[in-house]
C-alpha positions, 0 to 999 in steps of 0.5 A: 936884750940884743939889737938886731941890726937887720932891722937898722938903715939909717943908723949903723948899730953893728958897734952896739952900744956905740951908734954910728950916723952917716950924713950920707943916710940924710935923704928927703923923707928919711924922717920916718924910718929915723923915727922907727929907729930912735923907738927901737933904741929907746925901747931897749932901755940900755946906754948908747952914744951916738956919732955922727959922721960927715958934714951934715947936709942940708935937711928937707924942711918936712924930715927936720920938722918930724926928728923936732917933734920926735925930740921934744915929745921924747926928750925924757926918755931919750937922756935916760938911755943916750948917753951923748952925740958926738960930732966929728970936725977936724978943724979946731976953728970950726970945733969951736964954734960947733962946741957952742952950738952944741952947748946950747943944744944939749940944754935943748934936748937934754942929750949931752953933745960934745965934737971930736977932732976925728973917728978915733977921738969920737970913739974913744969919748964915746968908750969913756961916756959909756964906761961912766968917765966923764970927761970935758969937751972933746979937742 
């Protein structure tokens, strides 16, 4: 099965199965679209990684609120397919104190969560998750 990417705006899927998230994409009322999305990644039943690029800027109360439901209702079947999120944090200080907010959210959400210390880091995690090498925490 091929993923069309026209139908994509929010996540950037040209580097399929590696599925790029922007912090400039996070806009009042892009809960939907992110949903329609999500289901479209799921529905392809194929491995993907996601990473996520920029600081992540403060959500709107009602979007955050909508990815949560979506999350916990398809928790399951996310894990199957998404293999990790990887962030991207180029201070050690601040990877650190992300790593254990992520620890906790991967027992959450059931999606593995590691952070890199740049794109190149993210991305070569994200190759090696995908190959089936696992790997420790990135930087």
């Amino acid at each position: 099965m091929t993923i069309d990417a026209t139908t994509f705006t929010f996540h950037d899927v040209s580097e399929w199965p590696i599925v790029r998230q922007s912090a400039q994409s996070v806009r009042p009322g892009y809960a939907q679209q992110w949903e329609r999305e999500m289901d479209s990644l799921l529905a392809l039943s194929m491995p993907f990684v996601v990473i996520m690029e920029g600081d992540q800027p403060a959500e709107d109360h009602e979007d955050r609120k909508a990815r949560g439901i979506w999350l916990k209702k398809n928790k399951a079947a996310l894990a199957t397919v998404c293999r990790a999120v990887i962030g991207i944090e180029a201070s050690a200080i601040k990877r650190a104190a992300i790593q254990v907010q992520m620890s906790l959210a991967t027992k959450a959400f059931g999606t593995r969560m590691e952070i890199a210390a740049s794109n190149m880091e993210a991305l070569a995690l994200a190759e090696q998750i995908l190959s089936g090498q696992e790997s420790t925490a990135a930087g």
